[in-house]
C-alpha positions as CSV (number, residue, x, y, z in Angstrom):
1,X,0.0,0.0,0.0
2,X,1.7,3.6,-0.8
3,X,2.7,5.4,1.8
4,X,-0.1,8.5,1.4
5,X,-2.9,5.9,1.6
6,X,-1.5,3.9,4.5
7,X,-1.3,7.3,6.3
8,X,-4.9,8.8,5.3
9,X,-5.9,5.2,6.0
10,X,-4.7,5.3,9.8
11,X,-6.2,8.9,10.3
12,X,-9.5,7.7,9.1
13,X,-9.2,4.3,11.7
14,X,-8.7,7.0,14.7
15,X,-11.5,9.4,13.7
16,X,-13.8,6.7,13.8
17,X,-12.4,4.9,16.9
18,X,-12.9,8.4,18.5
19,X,-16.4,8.7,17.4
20,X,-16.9,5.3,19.3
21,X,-15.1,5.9,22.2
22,X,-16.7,9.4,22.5
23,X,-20.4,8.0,22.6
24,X,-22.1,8.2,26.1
25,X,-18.4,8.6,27.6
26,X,-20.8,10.6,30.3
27,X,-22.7,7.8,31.5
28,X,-22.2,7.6,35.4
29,X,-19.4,6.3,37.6
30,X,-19.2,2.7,38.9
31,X,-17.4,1.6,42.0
32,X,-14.1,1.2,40.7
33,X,-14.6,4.8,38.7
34,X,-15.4,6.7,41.8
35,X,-12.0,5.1,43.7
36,X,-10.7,6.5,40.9
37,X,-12.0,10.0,41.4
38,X,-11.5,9.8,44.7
39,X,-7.7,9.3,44.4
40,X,-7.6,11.7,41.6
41,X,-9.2,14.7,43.3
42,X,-6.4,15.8,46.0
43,X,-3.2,17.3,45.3
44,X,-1.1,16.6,42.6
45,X,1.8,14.8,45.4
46,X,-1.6,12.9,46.8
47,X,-2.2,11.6,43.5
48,X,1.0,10.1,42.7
49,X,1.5,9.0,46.6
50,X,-2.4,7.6,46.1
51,X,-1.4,3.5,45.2
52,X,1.2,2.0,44.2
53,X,0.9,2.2,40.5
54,X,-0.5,6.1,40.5
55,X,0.2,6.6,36.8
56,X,-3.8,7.5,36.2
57,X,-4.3,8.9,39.1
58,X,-1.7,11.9,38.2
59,X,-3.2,11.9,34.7
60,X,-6.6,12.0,35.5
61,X,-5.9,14.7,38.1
62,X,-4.3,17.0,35.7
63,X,-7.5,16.0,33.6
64,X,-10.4,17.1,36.4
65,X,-8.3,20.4,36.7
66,X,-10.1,21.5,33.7
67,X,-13.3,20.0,34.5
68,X,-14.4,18.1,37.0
69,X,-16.9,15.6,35.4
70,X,-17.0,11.7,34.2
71,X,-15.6,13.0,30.9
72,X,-12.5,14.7,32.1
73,X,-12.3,11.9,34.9
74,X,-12.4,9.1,31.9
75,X,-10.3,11.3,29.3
76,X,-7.0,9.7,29.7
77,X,-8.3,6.4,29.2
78,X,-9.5,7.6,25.5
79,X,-6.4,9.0,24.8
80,X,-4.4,5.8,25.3
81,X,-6.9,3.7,24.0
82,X,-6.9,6.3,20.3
83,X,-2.4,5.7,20.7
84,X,-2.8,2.2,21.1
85,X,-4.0,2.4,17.1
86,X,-1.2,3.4,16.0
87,X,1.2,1.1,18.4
88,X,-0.4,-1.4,16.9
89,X,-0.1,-0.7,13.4
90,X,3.6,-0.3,13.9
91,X,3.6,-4.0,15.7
92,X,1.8,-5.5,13.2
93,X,3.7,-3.9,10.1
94,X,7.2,-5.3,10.8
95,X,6.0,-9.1,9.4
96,X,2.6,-8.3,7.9
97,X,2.9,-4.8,5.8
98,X,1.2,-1.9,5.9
99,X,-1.9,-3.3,4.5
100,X,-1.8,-6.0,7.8
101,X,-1.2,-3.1,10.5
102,X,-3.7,-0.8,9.2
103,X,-5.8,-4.3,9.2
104,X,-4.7,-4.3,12.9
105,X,-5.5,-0.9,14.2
106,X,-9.1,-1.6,12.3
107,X,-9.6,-4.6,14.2
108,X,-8.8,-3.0,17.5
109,X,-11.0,-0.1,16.6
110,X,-14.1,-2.1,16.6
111,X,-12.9,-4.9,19.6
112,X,-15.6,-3.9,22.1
113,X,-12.7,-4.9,24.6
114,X,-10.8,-1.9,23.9
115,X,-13.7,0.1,23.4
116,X,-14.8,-0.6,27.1
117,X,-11.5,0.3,28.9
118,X,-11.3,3.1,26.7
119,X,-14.2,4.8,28.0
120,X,-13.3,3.4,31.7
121,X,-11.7,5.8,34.3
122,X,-9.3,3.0,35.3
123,X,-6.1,2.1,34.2
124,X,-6.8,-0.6,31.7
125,X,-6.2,1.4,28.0
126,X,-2.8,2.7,29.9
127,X,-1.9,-1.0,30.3
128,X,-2.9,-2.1,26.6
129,X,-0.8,0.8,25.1
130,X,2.2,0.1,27.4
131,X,2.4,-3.8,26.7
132,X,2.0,-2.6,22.9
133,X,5.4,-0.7,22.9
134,X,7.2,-2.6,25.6
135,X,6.8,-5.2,23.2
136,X,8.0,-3.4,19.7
137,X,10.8,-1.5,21.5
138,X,12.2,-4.6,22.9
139,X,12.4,-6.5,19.5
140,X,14.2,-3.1,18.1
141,X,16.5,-3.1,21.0
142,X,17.6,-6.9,20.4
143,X,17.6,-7.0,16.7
144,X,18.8,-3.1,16.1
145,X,20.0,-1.7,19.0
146,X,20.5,1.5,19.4
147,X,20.5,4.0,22.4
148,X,17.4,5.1,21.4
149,X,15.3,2.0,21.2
150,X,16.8,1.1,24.9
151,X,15.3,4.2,25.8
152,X,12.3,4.1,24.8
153,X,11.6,0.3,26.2
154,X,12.6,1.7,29.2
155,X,10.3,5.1,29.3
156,X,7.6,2.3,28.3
157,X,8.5,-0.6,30.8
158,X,9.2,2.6,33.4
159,X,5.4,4.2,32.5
160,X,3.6,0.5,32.8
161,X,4.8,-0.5,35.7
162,X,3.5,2.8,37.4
163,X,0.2,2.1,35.3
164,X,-0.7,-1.3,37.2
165,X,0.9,-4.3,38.6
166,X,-0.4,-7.0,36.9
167,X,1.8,-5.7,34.3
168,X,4.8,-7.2,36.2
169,X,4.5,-10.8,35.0
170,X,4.1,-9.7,31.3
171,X,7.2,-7.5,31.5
172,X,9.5,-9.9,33.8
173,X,8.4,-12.8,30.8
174,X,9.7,-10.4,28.1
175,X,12.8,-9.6,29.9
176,X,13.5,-13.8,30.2
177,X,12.6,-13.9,26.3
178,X,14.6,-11.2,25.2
179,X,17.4,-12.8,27.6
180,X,17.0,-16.5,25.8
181,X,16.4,-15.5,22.4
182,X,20.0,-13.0,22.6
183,X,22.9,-15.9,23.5
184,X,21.3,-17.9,20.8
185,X,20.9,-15.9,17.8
186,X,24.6,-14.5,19.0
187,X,26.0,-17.9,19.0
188,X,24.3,-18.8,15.7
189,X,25.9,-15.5,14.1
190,X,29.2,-15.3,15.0
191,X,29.5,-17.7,18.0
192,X,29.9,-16.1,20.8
193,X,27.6,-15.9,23.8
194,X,26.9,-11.7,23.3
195,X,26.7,-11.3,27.0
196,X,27.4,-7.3,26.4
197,X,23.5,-7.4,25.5
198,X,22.0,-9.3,28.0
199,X,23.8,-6.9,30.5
200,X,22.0,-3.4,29.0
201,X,19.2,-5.8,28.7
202,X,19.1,-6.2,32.8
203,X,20.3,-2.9,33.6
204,X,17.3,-1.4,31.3
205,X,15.3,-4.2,32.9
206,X,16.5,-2.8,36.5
207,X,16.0,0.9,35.3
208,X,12.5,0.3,34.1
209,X,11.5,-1.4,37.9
210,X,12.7,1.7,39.6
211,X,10.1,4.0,39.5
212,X,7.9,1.0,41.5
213,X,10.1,0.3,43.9
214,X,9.8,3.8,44.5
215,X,6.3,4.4,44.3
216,X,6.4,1.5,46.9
217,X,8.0,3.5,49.5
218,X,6.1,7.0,49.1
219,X,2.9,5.1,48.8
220,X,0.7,6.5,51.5
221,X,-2.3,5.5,53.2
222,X,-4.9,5.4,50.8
223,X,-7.9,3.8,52.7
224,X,-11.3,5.5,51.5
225,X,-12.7,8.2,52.7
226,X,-15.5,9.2,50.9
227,X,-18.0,11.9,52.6
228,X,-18.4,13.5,55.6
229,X,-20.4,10.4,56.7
230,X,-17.3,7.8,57.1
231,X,-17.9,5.6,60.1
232,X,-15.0,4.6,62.0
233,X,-15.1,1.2,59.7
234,X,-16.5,3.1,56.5
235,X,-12.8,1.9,55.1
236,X,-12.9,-1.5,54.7
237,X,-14.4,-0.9,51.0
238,X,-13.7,-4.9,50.2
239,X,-15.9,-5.8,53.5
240,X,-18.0,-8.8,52.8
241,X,-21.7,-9.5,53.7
242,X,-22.5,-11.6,56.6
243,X,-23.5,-14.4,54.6
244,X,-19.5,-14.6,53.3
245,X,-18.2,-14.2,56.7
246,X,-18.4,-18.3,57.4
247,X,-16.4,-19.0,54.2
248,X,-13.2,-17.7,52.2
249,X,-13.5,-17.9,48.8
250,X,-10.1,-18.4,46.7
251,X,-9.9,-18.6,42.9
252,X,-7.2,-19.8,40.1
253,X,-6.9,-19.2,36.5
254,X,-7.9,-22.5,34.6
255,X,-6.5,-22.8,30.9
256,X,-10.0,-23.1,30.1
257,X,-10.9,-19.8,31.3
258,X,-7.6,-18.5,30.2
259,X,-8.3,-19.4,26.2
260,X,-12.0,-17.6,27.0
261,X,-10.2,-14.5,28.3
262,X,-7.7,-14.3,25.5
263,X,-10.7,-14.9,22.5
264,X,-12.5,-12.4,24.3
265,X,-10.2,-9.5,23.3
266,X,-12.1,-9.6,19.6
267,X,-15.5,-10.3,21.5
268,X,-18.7,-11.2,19.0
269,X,-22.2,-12.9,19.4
270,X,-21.1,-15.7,16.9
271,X,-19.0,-18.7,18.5
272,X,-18.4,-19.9,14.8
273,X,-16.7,-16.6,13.8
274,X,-15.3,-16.1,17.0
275,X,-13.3,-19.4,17.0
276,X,-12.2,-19.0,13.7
277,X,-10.8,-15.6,14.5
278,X,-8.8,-17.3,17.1
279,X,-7.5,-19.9,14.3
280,X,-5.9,-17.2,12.6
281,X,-4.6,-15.9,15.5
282,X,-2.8,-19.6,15.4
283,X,-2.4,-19.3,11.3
284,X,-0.7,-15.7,12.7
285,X,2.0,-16.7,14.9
286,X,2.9,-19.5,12.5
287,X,3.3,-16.7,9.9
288,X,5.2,-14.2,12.2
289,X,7.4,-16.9,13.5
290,X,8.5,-18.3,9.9
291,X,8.8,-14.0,8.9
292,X,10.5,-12.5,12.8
293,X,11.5,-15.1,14.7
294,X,12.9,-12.4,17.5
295,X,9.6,-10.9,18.0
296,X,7.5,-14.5,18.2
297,X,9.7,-15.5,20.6
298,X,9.0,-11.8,22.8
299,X,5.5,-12.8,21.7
300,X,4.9,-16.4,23.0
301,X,6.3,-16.0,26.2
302,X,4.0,-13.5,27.3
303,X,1.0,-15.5,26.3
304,X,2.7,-18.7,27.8
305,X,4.9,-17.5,30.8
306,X,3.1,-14.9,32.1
307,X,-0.3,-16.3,33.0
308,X,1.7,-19.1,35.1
309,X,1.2,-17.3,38.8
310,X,-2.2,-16.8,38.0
311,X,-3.3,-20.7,37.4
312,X,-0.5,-21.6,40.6
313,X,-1.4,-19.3,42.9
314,X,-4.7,-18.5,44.5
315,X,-6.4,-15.2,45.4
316,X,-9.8,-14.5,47.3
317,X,-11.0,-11.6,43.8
318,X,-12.0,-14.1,41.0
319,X,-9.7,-13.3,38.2
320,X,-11.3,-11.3,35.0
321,X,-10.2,-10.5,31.3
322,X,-8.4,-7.2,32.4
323,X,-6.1,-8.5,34.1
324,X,-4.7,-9.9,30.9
325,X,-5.7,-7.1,28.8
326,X,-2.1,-6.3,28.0
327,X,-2.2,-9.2,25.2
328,X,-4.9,-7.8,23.7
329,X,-2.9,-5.5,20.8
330,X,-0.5,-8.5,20.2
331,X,-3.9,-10.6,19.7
332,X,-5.2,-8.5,17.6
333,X,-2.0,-8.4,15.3
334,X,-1.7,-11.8,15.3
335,X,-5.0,-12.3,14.0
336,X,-4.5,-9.9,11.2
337,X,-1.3,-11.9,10.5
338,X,-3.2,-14.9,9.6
339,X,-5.5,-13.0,7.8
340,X,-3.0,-11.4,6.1
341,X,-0.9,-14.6,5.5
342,X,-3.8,-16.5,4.4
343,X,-4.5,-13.8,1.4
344,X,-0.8,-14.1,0.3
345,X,-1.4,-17.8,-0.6
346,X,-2.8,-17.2,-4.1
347,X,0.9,-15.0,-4.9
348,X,3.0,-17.8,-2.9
349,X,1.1,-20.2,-5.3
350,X,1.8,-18.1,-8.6
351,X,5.6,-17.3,-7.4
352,X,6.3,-20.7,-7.0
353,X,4.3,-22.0,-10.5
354,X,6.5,-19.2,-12.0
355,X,10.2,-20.3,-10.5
356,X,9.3,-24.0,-11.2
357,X,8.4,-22.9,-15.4
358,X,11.8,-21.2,-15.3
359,X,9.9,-17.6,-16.4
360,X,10.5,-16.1,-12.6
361,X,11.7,-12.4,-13.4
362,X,11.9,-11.3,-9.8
363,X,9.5,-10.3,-7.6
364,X,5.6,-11.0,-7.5
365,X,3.5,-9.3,-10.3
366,X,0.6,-7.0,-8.5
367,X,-2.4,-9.3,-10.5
368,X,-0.9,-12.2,-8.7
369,X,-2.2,-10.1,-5.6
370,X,-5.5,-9.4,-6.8
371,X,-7.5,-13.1,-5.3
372,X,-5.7,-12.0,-1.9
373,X,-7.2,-8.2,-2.0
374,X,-10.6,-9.8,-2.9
375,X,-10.4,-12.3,0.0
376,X,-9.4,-9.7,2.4
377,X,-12.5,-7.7,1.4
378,X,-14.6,-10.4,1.8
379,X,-13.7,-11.7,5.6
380,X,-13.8,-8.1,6.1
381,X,-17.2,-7.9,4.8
382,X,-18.3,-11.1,6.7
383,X,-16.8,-10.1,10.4
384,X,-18.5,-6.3,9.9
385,X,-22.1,-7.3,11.2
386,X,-20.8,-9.4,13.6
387,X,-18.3,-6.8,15.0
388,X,-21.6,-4.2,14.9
389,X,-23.6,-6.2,16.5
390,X,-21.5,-6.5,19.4
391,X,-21.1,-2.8,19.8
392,X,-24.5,-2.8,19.5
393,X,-25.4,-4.8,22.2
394,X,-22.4,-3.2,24.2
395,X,-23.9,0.2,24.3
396,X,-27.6,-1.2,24.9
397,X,-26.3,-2.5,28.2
398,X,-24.6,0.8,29.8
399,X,-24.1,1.6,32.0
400,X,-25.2,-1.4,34.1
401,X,-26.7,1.0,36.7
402,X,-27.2,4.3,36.2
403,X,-25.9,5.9,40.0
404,X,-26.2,9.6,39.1
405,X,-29.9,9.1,38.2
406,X,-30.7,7.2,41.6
407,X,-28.2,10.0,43.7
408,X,-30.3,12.4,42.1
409,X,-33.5,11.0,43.0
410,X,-32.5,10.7,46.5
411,X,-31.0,14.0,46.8
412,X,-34.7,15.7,45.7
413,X,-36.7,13.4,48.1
414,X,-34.5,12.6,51.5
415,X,-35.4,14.8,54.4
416,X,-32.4,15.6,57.2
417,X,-32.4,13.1,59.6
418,X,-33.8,10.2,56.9
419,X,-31.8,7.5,57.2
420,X,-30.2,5.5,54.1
421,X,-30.2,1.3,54.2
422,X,-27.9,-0.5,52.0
423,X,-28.3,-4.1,52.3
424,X,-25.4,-6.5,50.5
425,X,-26.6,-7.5,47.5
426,X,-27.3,-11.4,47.5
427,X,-24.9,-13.7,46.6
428,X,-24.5,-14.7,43.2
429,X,-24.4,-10.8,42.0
430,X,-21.2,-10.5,41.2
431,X,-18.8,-12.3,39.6
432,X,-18.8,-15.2,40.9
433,X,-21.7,-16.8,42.0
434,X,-19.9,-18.3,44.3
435,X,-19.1,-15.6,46.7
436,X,-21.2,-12.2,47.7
437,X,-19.9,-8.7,46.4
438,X,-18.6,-6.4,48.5
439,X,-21.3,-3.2,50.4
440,X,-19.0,-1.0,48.5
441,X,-20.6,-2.2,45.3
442,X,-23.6,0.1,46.7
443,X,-22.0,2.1,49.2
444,X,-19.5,4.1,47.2
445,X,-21.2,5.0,44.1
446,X,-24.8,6.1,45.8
447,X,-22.5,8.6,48.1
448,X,-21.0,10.3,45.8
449,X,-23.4,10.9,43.2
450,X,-25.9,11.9,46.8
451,X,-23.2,14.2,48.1
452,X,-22.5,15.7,44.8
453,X,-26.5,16.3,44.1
454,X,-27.6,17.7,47.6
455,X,-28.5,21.0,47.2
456,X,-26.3,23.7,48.9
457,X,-28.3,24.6,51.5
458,X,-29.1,20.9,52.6
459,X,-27.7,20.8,56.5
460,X,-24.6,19.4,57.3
461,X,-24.8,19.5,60.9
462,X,-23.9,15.8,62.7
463,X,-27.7,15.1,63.2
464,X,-28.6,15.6,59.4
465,X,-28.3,12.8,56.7
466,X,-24.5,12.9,56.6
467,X,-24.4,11.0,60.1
468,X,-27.6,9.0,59.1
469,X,-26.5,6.4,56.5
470,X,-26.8,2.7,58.1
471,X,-25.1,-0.4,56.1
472,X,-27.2,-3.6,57.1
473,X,-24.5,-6.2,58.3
474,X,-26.7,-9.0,56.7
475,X,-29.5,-9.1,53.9
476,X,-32.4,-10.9,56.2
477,X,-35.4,-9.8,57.7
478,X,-33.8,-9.4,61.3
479,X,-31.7,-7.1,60.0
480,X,-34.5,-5.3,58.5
481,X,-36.3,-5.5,61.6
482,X,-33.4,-4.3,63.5
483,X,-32.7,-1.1,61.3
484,X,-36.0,-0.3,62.1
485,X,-36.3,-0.9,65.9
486,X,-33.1,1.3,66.0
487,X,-34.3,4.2,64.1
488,X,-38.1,4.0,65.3
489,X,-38.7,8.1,64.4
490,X,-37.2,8.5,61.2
491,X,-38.4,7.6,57.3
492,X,-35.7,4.5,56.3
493,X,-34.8,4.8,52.6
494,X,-34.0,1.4,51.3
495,X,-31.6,0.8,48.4
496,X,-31.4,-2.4,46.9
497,X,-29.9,-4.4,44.2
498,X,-31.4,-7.1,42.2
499,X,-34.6,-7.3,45.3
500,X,-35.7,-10.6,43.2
501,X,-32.6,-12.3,44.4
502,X,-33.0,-11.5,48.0
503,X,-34.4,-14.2,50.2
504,X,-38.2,-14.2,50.6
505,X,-38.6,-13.5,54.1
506,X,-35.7,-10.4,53.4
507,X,-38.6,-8.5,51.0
508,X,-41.7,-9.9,53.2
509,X,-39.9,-8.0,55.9
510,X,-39.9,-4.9,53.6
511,X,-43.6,-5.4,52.7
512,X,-45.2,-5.7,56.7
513,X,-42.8,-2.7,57.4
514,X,-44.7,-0.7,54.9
515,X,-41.8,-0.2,52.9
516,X,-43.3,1.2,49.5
517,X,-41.5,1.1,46.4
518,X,-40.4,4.0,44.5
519,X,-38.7,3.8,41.9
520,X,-36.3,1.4,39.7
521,X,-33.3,1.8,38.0
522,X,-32.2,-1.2,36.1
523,X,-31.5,-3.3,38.8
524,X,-31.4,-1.1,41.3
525,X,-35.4,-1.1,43.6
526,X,-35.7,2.0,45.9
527,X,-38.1,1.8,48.6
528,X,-39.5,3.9,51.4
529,X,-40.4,3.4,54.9
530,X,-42.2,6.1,56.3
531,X,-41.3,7.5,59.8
532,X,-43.8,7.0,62.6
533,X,-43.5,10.9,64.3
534,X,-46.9,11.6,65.9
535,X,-48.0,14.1,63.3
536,X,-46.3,13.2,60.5
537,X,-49.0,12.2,58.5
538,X,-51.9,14.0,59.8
539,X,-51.5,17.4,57.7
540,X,-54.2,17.4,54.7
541,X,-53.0,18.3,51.2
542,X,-55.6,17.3,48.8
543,X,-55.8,13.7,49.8
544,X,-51.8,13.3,49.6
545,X,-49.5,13.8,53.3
546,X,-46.8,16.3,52.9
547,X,-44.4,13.9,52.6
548,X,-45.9,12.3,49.7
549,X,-46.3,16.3,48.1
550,X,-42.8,16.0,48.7
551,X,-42.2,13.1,46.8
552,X,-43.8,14.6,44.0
553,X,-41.1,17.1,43.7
């Protein structure tokens, strides 16, 4: 492909990766979101102090300096997911042309994977465009080197690490690659071992780890403290339910759920297409390792060395698709390889027919090419409703819950001294079915969006809602009973998530309480308990008590 296409090409891939990653990037904060804002929001030095891996965290406070909304809070993430394009494109063009990266940054435009951390205000895009370049700097530094290219793996490795930890396994297995593959291709060159190498490969290696061991030491205490309503216990965000108390739940990474993860990264509703994507991903490192044997090598062990702790060792958070999301670029260019390499049959064919008839003038005429163009085009074609559909269906589902809505509807109808119920959700609502989510799945994100949509003049005196939130220690009807018995003056509001999944004697409870249902959003049920002040209801308004007037606000 000339060189003016390939590069009007790529600008057309990243407008219309922006224009997806740009729709409803407004759409409220989640739990993990708000953490996110809630680290972000300080100082600059609290920011980078904030965790251990505080790269976002700086970014995204820079980012609310302009504006202090879910946009600005999520910005950075669309930035790195629009430079991962490009990355890409460059990984994918050293064995498969310009035609197979600009196939590349295509396919990661549309891979609903990337389109979801790229409107997330977490640190998942940083980590896919980090593992991208770690990975094409490294192969440059071991088959070029060059000042340069060391420096830039390092700035890359350096900026990765401070993005997230579970970037550590990926990087430490592309360090042991890179340290394999450079004695043996020495050896087979001029044999000798070329340890000068494999020592600027540790020291970079060494370099790069720095900035974590640092962050390590400055890290402060970041427990969270949300509102002005924090209990002495409010930080334990990760607190179970009563009904996980009796149990710990641990979980490893089977291969099974492993291969799931990894075809994941190109998610569509077909199986069929789906598997045969992955087949060329297969087809692909076939291809790249007959073309760049360095960079399969840099390739391979990440997809084979790194997930190793994670199917040996246990951990009590079930393991999800992000934490592998670094392989997701080099997926997607490995699928385009075999794409790619597949279309070049028809030319091999004709090169080889041509060499074997003794009328081989050199080179590949560009009609040999032609039944590799059309076949492009045509699995292309067929993988475009597929690929549509699942953006579809990914923007019909979000956001899950919609938190600024139900803050908002509190903040217009809850009375100082009304108190606030969060029950845990059930169990089988997150997850893993086998273990309840944490209270902070409610906790967090119904705070902030209440704080931030109480009007200015709401009271924030000790008595008034700020000191009246109560967080149910068990999802039963004695704890129902309990909350009420406890706050016997005051109207109860009950927020609850997926009500259908709590026990029956949990929402009979509700019921002979008189706790009426207001409102729903997705799975989210509101409901009311009226207080029992002598008084409260006797005041005539047209057949409606001035409570319920005030509901109609």
């Amino acid at each position: 492909m000339p060189r003016a296409a390939t590069v009007t090409g790529m600008g057309l891939i990243v407008i219309f990766a922006a224009a997806l990653r740009l729709h409803e990037l407004d759409v409220s904060l989640w739990l993990d979101e708000v953490l996110t804002h809630h680290g972000a929001s300080g100082s600059f030095l609290d920011s980078l102090t904030h965790r251990t891996y505080p790269l976002y965290y700086a970014l995204a406070n820079v980012s609310l300096r302009f504006s202090d909304t879910e946009v600005a809070l999520r910005f950075p993430s669309f930035v790195a997911g629009l430079l991962t394009l490009p990355a890409v494109y460059f990984l994918a063009r050293s064995w498969a042309g310009r035609t197979g990266g600009l196939l590349a940054s295509l396919l990661l435009c549309v891979s609903v994977f990337h389109i979801r951390y790229s409107q997330e205000a977490r640190f998942y895009a940083l980590v896919m465009l980090g593992g991208t370049l770690m990975t094409f700097f490294l192969h440059r530094c071991i088959t070029c080197g060059g000042r340069r290219n060391w420096a830039a793996f390092c700035a890359s490795a350096f900026l990765s690490l401070l993005a997230q930890l579970s970037v550590m396994p990926f990087f430490l297995s592309l360090v042991a690659g890179a340290a394999v593959w450079l004695p043996v291709e020495a050896w087979r060159r001029t044999g000798r071992a070329g340890f000068r190498r494999i020592i600027i490969l540790f020291a970079a290696a060494a370099l790069s780890m720095s900035g974590l061991v640092v962050s390590m030491l400055v890290q402060r205490d970041s427990g969270l403290r949300m509102l002005d309503m924090d209990s002495p216990d409010a930080e334990e965000e990760d607190g179970l339910s009563a009904a996980g108390d009796s149990a710990t739940h641990l979980y490893s990474l089977t291969m099974g759920e492993y291969a799931a993860f990894v075809e994941g990264f190109l998610p569509i509703p077909h199986p069929v297409l789906q598997h045969a994507l992955a087949g060329a991903a297969l087809v692909g490192i076939l291809a790249l390792w007959r073309r760049n044997p360095a960079l399969a090598s840099l390739v391979l062990v990440q997809f084979l060395l790194a997930p190793i702790p994670y199917f040996l060792f246990k951990s009590s958070h079930w393991y999800a698709p992000r934490y592998f999301c670094n392989l997701t670029p080099l997926y997607v260019a490995l699928v385009t390889g075999g794409i790619v390499a597949v279309a070049n049959v028809p030319a091999w064919v004709y090169s080889r027919l041509q060499g074997k008839s003794g009328s081989d003038k050199g080179g590949t005429p560009r009609l040999a090419h032609l039944p590799g163009i059309v076949l492009s085009i045509l699995v292309m074609a067929a993988l475009a409703p597929s690929f549509r559909e699942a953006i579809v269906q990914y923007y019909e589902r979000r956001p899950a819950t919609d938190w600024r809505a139900i803050g908002e509807f509190l903040a217009a109808r809850i009375e100082p001294g009304d108190v606030l119920a969060m029950a845990p959700p059930p169990v089988g609502t997150s997850g893993q079915d086998a273990a309840p989510p944490p209270s902070s799945v409610l906790r967090v994100p119904v705070e902030f969006y209440l704080r931030r949509s109480l009007p200015t003049y709401f009271p924030r005196s000790p008595n008034a809602v700020a000191a009246s939130l109560v967080y149910s220690s068990a999802n039963s009807a004695e704890a129902v009973r309990a909350c009420r018995a406890e706050h016997p003056g005051n109207a109860i509001w009950w927020v609850l998530r997926n009500e259908k999944r709590h026990t029956r004697a949990f929402r009979e409870a509700l019921d002979t309480l008189g706790a009426k249902r207001m409102s729903r959003f997705g799975r989210i049920a509101i409901r009311r308990m009226g207080d029992v002040r002598p008084g409260a209801e006797s005041v005539d308004t047209g057949g409606k008590t001035a409570i319920e007037k005030n509901f109609d606000r």
